[in-house]
C-alpha positions as CSV (number, residue, x, y, z in Angstrom):
1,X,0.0,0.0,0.0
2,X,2.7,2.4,1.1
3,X,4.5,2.1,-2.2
4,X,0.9,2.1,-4.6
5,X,0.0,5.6,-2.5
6,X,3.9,6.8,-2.7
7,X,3.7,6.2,-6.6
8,X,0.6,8.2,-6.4
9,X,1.5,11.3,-4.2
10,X,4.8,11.5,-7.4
11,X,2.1,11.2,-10.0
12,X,-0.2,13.5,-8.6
13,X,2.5,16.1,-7.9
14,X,4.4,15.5,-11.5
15,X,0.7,16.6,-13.3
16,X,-0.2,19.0,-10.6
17,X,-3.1,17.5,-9.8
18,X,-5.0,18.3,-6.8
19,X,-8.6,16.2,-6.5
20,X,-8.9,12.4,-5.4
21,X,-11.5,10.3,-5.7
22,X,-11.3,7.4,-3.0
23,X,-14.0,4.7,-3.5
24,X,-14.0,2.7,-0.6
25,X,-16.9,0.5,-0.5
26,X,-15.3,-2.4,-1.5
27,X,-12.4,-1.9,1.3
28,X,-11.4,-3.7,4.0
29,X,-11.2,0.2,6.2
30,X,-7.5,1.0,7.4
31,X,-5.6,-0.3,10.5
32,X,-5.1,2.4,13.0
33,X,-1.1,1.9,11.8
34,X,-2.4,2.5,8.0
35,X,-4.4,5.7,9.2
36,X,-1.3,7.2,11.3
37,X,1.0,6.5,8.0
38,X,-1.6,8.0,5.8
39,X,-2.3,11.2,7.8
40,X,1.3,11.8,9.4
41,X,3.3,10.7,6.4
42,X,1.7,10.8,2.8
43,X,-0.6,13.5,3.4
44,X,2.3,15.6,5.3
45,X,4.3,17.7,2.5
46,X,7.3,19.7,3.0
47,X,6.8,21.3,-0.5
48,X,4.3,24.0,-0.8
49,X,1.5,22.9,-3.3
50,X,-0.2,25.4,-5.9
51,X,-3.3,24.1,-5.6
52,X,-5.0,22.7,-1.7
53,X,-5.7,19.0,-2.2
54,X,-9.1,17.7,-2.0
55,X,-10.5,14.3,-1.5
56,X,-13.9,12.6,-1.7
57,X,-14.2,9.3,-0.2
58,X,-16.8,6.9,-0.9
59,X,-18.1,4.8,1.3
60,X,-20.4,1.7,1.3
61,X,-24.0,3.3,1.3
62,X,-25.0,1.1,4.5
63,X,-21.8,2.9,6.8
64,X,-22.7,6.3,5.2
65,X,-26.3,6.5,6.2
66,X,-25.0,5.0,9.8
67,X,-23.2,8.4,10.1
68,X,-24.0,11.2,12.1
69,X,-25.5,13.6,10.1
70,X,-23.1,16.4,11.1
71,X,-20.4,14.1,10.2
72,X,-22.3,13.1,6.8
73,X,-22.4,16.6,5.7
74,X,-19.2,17.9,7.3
75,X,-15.9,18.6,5.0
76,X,-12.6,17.5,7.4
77,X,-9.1,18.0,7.1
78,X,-6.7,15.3,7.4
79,X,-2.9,17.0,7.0
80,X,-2.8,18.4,3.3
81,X,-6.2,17.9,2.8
82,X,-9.3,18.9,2.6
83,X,-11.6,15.6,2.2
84,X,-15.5,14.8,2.6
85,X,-17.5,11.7,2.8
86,X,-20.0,10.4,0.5
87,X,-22.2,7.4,-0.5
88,X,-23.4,8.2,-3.8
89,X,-20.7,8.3,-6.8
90,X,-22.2,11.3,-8.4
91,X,-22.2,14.0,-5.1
92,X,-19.0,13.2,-4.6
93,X,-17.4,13.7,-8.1
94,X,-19.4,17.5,-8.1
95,X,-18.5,18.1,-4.9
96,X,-14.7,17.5,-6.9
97,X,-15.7,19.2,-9.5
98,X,-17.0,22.5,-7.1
99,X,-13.4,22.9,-5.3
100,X,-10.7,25.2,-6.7
């Protein structure tokens, strides 16, 4: 995993891209040593970014409508960036398409 997202952090900087689309209903969710590595070390950048990076994260449509609805509806930051969750494909790729 570490080297799959590492690949992707040079890709994403190399084209200056700056939007992510996780789809994660069909994941197995992150160990809390996954999450720490994620947060503290690939989203962490030393080199300033042009753009803020955003994320939307898809999520099996049974654990989104378990949510809290504050946490449903709420954008988060996680280190670098800016990231919201989402059970339906299409909300989350406008939501994308809506940040700078």
């Amino acid at each position: 995993m570490q080297t799959l997202l590492g690949q992707a952090k040079l890709l994403l900087a190399k084209r200056e891209w700056h939007k992510m689309l996780g789809d994660h209903r069909l994941m197995v969710p992150f160990t809390t040593e996954e999450e720490t590595w994620i947060t503290e070390l690939w989203l962490n950048t030393s080199q300033p970014r042009r753009h803020p990076l955003f994320g939307a994260v898809l999520l099996p449509a049974e654990d989104f409508a378990q949510l809290p609805s504050e946490v449903a509806a709420a954008t988060a930051q996680a280190a670098a960036m800016t990231y919201r969750l989402f059970g339906d494909h299409d909300l989350a790729r406008a939501w994308l398409e809506e940040m700078a």
